[in-house]
GUFITI-247544 format. One record per atom (N, C-alpha, C, CB): atom name; residue number from 1; x negated, y negated, z. Coordinates in Angstrom, 2 decimals. Atoms other than C-alpha are relative to their C-alpha. Glycine has a CB too. Layout:
{atom=CA, seq=NUM, px=X, py=Y, pz=Z}
...
# end
This chain:
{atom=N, seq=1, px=1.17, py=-0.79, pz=0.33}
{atom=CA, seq=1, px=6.89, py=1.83, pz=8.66}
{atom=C, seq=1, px=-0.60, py=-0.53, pz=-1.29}
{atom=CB, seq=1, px=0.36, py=1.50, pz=-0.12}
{atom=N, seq=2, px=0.53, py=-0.04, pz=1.11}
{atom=CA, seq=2, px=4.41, py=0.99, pz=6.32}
{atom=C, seq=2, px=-1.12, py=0.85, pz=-1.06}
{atom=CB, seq=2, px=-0.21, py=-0.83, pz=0.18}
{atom=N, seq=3, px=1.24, py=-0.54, pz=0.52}
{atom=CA, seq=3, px=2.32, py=2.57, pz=3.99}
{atom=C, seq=3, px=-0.58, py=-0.68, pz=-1.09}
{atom=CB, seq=3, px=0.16, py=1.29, pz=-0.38}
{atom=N, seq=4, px=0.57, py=0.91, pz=1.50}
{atom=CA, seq=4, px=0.08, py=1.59, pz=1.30}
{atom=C, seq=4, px=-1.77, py=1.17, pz=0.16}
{atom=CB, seq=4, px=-0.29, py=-2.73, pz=0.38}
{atom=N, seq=5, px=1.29, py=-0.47, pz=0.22}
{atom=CA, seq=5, px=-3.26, py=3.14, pz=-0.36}
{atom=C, seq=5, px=-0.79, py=-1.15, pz=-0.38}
{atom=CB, seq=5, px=-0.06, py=1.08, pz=-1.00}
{atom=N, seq=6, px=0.97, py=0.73, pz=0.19}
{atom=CA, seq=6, px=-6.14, py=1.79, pz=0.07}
{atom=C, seq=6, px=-1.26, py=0.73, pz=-0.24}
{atom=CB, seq=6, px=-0.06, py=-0.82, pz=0.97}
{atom=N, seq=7, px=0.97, py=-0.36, pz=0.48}
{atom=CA, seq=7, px=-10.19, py=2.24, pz=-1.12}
{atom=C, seq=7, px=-0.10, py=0.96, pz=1.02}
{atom=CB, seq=7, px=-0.98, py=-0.92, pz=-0.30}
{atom=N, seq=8, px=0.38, py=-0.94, pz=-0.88}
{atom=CA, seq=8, px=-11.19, py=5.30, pz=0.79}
{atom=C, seq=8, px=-1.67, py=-0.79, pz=0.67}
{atom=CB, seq=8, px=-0.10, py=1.68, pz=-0.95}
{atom=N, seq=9, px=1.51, py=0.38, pz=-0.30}
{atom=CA, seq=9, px=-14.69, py=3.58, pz=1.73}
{atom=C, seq=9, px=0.47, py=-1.17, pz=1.47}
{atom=CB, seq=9, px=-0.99, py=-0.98, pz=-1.77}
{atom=N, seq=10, px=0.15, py=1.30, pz=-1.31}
{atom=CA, seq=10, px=-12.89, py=0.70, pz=3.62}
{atom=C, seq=10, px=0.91, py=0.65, pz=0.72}
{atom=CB, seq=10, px=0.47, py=-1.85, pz=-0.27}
{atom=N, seq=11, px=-0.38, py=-0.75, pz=-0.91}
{atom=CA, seq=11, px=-10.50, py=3.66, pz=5.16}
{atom=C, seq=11, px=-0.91, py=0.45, pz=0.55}
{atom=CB, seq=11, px=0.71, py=0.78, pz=-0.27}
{atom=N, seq=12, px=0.56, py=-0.87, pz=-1.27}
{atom=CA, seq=12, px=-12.98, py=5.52, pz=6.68}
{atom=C, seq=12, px=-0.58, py=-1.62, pz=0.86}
{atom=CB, seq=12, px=-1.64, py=1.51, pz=-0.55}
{atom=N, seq=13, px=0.16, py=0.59, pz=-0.80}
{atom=CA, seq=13, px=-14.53, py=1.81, pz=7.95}
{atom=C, seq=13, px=0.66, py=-0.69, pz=1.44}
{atom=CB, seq=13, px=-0.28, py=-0.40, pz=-0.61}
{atom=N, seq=14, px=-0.73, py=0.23, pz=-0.54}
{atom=CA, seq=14, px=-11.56, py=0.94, pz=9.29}
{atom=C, seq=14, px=0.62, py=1.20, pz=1.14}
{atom=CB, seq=14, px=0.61, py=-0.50, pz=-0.90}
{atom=N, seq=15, px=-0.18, py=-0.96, pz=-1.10}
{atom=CA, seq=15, px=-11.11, py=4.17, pz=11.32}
{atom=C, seq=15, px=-0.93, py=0.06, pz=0.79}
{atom=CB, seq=15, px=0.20, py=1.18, pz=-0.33}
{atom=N, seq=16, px=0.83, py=0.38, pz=-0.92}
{atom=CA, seq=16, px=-14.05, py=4.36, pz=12.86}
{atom=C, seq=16, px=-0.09, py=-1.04, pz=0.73}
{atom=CB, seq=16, px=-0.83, py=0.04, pz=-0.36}
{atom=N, seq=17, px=-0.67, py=0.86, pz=-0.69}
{atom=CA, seq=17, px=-13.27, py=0.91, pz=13.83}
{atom=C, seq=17, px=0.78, py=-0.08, pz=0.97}
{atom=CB, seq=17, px=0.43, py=-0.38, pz=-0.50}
{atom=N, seq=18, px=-1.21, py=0.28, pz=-1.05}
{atom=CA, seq=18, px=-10.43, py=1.14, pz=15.25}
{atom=C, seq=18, px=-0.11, py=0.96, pz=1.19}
{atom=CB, seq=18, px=1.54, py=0.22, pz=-0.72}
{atom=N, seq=19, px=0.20, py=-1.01, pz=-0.93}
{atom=CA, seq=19, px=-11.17, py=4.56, pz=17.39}
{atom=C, seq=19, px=-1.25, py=-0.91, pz=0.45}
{atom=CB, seq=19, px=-0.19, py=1.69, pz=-0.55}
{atom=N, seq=20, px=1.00, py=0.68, pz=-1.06}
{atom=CA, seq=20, px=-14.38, py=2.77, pz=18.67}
{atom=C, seq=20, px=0.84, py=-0.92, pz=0.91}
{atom=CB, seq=20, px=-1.24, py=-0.92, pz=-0.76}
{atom=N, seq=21, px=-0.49, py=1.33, pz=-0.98}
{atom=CA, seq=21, px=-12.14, py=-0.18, pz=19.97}
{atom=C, seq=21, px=1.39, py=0.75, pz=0.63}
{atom=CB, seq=21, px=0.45, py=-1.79, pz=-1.07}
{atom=N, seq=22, px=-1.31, py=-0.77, pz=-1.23}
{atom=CA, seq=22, px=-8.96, py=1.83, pz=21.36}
{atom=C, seq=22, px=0.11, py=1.61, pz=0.04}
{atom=CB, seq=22, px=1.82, py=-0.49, pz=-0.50}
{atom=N, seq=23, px=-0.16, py=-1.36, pz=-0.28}
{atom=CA, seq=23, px=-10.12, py=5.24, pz=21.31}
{atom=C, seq=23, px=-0.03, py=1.04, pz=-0.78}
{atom=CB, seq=23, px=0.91, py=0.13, pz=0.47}
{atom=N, seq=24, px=-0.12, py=-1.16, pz=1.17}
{atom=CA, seq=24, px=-9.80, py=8.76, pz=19.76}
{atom=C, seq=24, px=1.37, py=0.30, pz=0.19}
{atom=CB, seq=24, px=-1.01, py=1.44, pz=0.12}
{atom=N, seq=25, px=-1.60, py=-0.29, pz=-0.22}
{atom=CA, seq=25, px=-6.13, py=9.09, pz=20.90}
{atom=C, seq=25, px=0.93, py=-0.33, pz=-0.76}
{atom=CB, seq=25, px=0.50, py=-0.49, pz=1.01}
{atom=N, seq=26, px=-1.24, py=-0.17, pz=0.46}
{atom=CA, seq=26, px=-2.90, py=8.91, pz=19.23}
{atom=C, seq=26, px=0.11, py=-1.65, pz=0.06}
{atom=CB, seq=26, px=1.09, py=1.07, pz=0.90}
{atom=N, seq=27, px=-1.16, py=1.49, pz=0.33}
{atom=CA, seq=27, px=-1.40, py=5.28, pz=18.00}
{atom=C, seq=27, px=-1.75, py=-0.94, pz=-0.04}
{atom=CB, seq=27, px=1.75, py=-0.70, pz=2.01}
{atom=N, seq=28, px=1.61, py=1.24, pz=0.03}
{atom=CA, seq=28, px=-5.73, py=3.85, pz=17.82}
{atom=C, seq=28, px=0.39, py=-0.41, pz=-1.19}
{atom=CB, seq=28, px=-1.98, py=0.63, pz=-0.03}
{atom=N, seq=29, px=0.20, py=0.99, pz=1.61}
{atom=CA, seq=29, px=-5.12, py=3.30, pz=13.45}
{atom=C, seq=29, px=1.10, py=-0.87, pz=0.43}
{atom=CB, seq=29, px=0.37, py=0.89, pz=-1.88}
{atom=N, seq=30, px=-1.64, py=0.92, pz=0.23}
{atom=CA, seq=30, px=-1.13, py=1.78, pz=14.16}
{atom=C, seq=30, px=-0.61, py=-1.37, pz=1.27}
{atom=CB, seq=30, px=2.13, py=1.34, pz=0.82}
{atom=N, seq=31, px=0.43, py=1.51, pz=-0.57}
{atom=CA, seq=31, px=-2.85, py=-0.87, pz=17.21}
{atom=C, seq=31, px=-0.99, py=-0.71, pz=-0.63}
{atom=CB, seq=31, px=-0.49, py=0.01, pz=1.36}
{atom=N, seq=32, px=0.83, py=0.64, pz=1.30}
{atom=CA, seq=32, px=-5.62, py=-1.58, pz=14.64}
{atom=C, seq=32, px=0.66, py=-0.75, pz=-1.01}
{atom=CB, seq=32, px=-0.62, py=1.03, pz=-0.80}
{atom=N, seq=33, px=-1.07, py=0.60, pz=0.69}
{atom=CA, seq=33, px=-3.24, py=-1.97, pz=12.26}
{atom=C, seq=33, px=0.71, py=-1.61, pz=-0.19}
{atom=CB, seq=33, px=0.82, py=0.70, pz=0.46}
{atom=N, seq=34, px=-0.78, py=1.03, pz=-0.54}
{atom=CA, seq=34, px=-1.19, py=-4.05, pz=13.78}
{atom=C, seq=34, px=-0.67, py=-1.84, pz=0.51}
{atom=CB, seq=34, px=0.53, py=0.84, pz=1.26}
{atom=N, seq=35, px=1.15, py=1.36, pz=-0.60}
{atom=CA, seq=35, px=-4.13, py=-6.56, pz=15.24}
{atom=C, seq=35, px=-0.24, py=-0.72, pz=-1.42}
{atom=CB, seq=35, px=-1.90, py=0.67, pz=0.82}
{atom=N, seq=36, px=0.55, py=0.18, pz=1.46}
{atom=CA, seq=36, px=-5.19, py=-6.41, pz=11.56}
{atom=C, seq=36, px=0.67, py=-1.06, pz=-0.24}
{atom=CB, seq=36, px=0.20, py=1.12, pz=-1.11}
{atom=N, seq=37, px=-0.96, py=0.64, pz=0.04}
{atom=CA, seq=37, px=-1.66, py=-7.92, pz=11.00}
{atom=C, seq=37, px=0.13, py=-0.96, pz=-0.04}
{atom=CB, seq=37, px=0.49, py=0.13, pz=0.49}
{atom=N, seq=38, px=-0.71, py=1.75, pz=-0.95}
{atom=CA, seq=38, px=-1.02, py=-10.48, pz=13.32}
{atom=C, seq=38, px=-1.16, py=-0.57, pz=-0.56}
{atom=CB, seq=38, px=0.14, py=-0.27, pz=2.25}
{atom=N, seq=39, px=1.19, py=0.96, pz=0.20}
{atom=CA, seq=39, px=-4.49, py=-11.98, pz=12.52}
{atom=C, seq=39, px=0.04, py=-0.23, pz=-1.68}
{atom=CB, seq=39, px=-1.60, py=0.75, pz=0.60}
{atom=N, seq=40, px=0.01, py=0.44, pz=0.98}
{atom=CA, seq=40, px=-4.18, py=-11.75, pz=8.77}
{atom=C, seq=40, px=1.92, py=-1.38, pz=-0.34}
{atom=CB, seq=40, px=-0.34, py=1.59, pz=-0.88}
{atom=N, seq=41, px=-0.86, py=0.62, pz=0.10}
{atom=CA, seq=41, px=-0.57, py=-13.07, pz=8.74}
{atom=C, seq=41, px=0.37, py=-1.87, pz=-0.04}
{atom=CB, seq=41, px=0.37, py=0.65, pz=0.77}
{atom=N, seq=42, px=-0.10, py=1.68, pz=-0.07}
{atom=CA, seq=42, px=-0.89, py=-17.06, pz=9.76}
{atom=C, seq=42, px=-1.50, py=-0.12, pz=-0.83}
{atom=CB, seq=42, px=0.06, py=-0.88, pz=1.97}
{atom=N, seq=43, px=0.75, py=0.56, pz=1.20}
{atom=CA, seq=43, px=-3.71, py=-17.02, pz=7.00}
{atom=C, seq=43, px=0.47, py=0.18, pz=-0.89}
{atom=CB, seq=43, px=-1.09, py=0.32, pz=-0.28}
{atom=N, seq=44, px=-0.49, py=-0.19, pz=0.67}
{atom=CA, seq=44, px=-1.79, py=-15.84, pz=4.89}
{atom=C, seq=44, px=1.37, py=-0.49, pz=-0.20}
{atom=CB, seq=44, px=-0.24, py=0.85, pz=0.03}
{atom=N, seq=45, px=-1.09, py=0.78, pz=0.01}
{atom=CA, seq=45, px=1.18, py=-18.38, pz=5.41}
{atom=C, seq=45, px=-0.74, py=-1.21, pz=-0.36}
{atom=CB, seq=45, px=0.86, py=-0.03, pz=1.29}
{atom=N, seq=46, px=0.34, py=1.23, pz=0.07}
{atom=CA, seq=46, px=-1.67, py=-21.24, pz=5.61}
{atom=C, seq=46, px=-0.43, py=-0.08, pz=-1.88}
{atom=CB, seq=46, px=-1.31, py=-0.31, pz=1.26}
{atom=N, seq=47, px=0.13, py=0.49, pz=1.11}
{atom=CA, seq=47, px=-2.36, py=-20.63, pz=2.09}
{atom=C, seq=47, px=1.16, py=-0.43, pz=-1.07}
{atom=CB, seq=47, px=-0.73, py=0.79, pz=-0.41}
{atom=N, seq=48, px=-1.59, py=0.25, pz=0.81}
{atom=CA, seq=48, px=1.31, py=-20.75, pz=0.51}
{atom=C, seq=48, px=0.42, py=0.31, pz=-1.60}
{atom=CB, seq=48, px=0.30, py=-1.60, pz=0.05}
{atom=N, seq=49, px=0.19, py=-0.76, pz=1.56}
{atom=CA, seq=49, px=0.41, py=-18.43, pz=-2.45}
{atom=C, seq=49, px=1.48, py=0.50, pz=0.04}
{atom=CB, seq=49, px=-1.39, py=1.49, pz=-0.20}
{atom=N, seq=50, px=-1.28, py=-1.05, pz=-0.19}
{atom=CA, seq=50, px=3.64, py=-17.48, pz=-3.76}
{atom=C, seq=50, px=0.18, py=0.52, pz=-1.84}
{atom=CB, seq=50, px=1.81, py=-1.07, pz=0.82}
{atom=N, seq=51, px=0.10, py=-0.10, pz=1.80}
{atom=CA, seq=51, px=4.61, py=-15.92, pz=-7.31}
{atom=C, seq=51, px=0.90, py=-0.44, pz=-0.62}
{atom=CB, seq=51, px=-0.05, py=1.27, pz=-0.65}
{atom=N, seq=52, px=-1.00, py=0.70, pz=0.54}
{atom=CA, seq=52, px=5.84, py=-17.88, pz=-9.67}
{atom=C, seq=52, px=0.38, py=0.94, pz=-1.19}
{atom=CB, seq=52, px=-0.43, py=-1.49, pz=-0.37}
{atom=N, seq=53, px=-0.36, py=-0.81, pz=1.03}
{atom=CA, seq=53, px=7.86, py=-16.81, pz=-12.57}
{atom=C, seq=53, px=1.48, py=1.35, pz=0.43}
{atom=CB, seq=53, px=-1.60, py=0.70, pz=-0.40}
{atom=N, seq=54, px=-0.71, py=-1.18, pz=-0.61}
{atom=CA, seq=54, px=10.23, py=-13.65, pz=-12.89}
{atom=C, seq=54, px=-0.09, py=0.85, pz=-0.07}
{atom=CB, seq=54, px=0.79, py=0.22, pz=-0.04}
{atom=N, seq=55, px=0.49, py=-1.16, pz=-0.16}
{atom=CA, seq=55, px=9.32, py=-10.73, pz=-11.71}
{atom=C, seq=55, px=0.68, py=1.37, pz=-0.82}
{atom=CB, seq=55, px=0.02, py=0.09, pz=1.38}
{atom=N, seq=56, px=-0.42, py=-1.09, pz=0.99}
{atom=CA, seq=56, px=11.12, py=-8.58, pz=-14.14}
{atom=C, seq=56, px=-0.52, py=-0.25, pz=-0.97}
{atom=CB, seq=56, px=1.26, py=0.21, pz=-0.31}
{atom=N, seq=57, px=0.65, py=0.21, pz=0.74}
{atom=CA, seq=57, px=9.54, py=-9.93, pz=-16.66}
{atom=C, seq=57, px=-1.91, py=0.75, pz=0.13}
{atom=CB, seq=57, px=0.36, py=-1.39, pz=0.03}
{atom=N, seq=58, px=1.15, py=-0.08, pz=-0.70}
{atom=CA, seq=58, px=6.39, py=-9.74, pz=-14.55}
{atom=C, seq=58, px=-0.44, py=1.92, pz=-0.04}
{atom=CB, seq=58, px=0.37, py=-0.78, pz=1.68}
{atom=N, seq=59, px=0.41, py=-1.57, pz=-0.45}
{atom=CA, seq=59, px=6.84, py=-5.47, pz=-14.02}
{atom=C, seq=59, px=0.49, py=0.07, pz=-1.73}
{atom=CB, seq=59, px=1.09, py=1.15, pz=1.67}
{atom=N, seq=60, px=-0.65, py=0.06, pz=1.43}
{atom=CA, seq=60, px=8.20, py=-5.87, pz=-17.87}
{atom=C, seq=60, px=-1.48, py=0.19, pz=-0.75}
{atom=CB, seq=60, px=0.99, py=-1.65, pz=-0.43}
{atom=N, seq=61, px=1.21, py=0.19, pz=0.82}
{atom=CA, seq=61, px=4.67, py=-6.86, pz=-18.90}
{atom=C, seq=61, px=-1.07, py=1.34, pz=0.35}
{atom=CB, seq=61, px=-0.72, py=-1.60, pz=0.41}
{atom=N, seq=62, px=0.68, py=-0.75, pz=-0.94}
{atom=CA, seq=62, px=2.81, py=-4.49, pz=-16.49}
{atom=C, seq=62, px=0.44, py=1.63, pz=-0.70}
{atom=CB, seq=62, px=0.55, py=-0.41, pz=1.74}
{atom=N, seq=63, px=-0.89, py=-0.74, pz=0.78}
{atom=CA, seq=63, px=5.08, py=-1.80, pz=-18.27}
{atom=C, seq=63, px=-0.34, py=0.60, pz=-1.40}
{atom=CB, seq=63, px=1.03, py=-0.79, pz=-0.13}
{atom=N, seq=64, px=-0.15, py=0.08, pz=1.95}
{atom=CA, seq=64, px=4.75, py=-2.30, pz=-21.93}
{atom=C, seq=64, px=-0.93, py=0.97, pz=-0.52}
{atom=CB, seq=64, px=-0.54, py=-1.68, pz=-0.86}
{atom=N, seq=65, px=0.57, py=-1.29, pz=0.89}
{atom=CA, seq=65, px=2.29, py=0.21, pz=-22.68}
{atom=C, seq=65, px=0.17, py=1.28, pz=0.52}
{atom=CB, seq=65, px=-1.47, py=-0.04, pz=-0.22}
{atom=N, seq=66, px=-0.55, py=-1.61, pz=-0.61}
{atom=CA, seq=66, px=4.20, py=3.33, pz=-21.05}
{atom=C, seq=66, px=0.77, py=0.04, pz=-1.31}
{atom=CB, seq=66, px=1.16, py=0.20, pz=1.77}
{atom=N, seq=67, px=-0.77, py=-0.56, pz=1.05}
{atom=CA, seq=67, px=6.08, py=5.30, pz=-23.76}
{atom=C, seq=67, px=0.74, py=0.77, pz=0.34}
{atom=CB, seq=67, px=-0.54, py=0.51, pz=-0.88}
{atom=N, seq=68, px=-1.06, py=-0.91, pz=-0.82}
{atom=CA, seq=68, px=8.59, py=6.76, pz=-21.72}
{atom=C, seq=68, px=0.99, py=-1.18, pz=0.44}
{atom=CB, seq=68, px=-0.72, py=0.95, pz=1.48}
{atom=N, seq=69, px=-0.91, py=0.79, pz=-0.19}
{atom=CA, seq=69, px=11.89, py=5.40, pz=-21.34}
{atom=C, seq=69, px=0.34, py=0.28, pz=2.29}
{atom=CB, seq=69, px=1.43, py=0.58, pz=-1.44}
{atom=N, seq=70, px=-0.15, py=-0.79, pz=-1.23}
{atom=CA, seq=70, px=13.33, py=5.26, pz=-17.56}
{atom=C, seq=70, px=0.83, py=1.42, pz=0.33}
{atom=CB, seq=70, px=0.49, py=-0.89, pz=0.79}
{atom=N, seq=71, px=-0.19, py=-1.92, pz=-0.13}
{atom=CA, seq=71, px=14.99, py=8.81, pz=-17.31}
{atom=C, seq=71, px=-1.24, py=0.56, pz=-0.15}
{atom=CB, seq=71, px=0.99, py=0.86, pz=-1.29}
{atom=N, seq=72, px=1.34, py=-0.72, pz=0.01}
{atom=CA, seq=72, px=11.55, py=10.23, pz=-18.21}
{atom=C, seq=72, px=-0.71, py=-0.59, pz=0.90}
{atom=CB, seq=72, px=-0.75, py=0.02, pz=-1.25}
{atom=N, seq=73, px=0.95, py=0.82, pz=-1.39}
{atom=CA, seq=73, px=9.90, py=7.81, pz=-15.62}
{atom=C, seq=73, px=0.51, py=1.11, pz=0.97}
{atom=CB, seq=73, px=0.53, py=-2.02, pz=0.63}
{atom=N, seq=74, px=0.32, py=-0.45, pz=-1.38}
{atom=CA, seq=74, px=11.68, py=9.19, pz=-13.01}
{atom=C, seq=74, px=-0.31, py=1.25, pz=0.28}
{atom=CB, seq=74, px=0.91, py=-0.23, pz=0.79}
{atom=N, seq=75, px=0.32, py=-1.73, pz=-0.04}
{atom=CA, seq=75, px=11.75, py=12.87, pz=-14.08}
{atom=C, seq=75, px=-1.25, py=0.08, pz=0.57}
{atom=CB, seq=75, px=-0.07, py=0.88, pz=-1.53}
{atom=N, seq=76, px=1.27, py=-0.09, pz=-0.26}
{atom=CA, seq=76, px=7.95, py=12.37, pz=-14.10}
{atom=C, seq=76, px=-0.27, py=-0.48, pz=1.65}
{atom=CB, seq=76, px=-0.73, py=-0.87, pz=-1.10}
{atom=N, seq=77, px=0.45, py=0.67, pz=-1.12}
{atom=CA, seq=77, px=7.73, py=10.41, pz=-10.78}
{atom=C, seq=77, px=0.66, py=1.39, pz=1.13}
{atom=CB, seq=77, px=0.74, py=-1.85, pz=0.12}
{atom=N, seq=78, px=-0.57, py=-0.57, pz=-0.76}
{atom=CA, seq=78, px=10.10, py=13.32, pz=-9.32}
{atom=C, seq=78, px=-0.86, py=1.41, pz=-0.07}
{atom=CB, seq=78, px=1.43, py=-0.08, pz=-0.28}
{atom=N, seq=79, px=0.85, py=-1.11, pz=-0.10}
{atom=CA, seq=79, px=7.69, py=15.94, pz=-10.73}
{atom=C, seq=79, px=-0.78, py=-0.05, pz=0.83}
{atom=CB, seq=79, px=-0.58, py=0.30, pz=-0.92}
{atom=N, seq=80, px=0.87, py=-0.07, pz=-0.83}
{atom=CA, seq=80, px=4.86, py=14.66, pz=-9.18}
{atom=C, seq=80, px=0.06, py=-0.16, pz=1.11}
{atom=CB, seq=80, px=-0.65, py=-0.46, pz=-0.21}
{atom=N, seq=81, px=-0.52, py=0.42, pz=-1.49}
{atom=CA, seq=81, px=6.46, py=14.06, pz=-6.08}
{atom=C, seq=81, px=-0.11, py=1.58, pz=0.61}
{atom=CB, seq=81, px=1.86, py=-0.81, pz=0.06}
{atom=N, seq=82, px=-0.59, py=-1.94, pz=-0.29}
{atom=CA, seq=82, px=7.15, py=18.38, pz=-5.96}
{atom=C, seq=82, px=-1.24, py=0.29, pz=0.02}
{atom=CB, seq=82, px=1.04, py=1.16, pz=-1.35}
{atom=N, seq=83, px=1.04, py=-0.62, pz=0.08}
{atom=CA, seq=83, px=4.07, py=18.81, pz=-6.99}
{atom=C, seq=83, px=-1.05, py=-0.72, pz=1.56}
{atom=CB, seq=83, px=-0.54, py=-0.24, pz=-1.69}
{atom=N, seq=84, px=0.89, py=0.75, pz=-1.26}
{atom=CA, seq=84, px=2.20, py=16.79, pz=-3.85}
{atom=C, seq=84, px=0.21, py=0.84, pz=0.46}
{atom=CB, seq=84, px=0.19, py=-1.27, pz=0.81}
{atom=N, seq=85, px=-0.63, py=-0.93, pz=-1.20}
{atom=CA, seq=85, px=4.67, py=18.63, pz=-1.57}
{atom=C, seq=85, px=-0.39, py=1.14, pz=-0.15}
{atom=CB, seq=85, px=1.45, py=0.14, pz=0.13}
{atom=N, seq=86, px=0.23, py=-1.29, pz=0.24}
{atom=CA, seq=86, px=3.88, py=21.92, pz=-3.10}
{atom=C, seq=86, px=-1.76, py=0.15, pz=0.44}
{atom=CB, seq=86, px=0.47, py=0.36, pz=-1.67}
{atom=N, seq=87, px=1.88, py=-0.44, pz=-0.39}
{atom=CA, seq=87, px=-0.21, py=21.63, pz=-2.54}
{atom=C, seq=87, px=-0.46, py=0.13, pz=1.60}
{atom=CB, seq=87, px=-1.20, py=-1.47, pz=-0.60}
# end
């Protein structure tokens, strides 16, 4: 399963999309999806972008201006997690 957020502008394009081409029924975003996929995938091998470096460093830098150690990260990440569920 995947998820991921994306711009709400190119979600709704992409729904309408996909229900025009397989329907208003059940599993139309996941075969969209999926087409999406397969077709982005061998472009995305032909270019051979990969990241260099080390990625701890990398989420290290990305990081550096939070002022919360991790115990308070996750408290916080676990609050807002209650709080989603709760709305």
């Amino acid at each position: 399963m995947i998820r991921a957020k994306i711009d709400r502008r190119l979600e709704r394009r992409f729904r309408e999309l996909a229900m025009r081409r397989f329907g208003y029924g059940k599993g139309a975003l996941s075969r969209a999806a999926e087409e999406a996929i397969l077709r982005w995938i061998p472009v995305a091998e032909e270019e051979e972008v990969f990241f260099e470096g080390d990625p701890v460093e990398a989420i290290d830098g990305i990081l550096s201006d939070v002022d919360l150690d991790s115990v308070e990260l996750q408290h916080l990440a676990r609050d807002i997690g209650a709080s989603k569920v709760l709305e």
